[in-house]
C-alpha positions as CSV (number, residue, x, y, z in Angstrom):
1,X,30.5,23.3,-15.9
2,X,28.0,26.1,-16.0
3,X,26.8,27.4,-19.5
4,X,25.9,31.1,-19.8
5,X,23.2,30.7,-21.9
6,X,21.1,27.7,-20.1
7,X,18.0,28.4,-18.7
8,X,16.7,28.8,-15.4
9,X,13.0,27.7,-14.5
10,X,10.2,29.3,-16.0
11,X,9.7,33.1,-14.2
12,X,6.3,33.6,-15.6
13,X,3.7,31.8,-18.0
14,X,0.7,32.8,-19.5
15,X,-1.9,30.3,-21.8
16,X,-4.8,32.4,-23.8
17,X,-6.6,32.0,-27.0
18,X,-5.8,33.9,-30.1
19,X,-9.0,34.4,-32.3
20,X,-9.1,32.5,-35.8
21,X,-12.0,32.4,-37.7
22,X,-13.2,29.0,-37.6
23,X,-10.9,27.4,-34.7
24,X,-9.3,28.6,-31.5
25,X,-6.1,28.4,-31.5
26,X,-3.7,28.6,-27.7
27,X,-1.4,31.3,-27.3
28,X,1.2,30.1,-25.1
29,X,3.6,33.0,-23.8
30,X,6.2,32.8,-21.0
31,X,9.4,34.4,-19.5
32,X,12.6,32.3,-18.6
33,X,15.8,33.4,-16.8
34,X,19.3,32.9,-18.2
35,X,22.2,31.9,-15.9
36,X,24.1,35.4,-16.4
37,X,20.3,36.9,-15.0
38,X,18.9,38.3,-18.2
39,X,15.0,37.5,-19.1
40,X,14.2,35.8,-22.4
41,X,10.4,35.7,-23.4
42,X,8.8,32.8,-25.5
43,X,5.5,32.2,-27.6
44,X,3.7,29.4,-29.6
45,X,0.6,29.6,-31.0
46,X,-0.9,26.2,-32.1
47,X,-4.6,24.3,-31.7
48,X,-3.4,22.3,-28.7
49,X,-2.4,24.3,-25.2
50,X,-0.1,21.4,-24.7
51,X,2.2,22.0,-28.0
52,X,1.5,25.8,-28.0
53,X,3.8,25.7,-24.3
54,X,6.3,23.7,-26.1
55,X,6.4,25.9,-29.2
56,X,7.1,28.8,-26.4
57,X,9.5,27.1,-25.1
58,X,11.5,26.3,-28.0
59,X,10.9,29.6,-28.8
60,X,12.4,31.2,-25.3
61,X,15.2,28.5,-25.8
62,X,16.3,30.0,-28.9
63,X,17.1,33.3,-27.9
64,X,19.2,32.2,-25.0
């Protein structure tokens, strides 16, 4: 059974760092493809690359 809003691999991902005053913080942003072809985008911003790309994620995930 195919769901309509699942997503399909990651189409693009991009990792920076977004300026605080006394830490750097990881911006995580990336673009995902739905089933029924239409692009969802995702960001998370958090101290840690690691659950700033999960926190985009979650975020793409949410929109689909």
């Amino acid at each position: 059974m195919e769901h309509s809003n699942s997503l399909a691999p990651l189409t693009e991902t991009h990792v920076g760092i977004a300026p605080k005053q006394t830490h750097e913080r990881r911006a995580a942003y990336l673009q995902c493809t739905r089933a029924d072809g239409t692009q969802v985008f995702g960001v998370g911003i958090d101290n840690d690359v690691a659950t700033a790309t999960v926190k985009a994620v979650l975020s793409a995930a949410s929109c689909a």
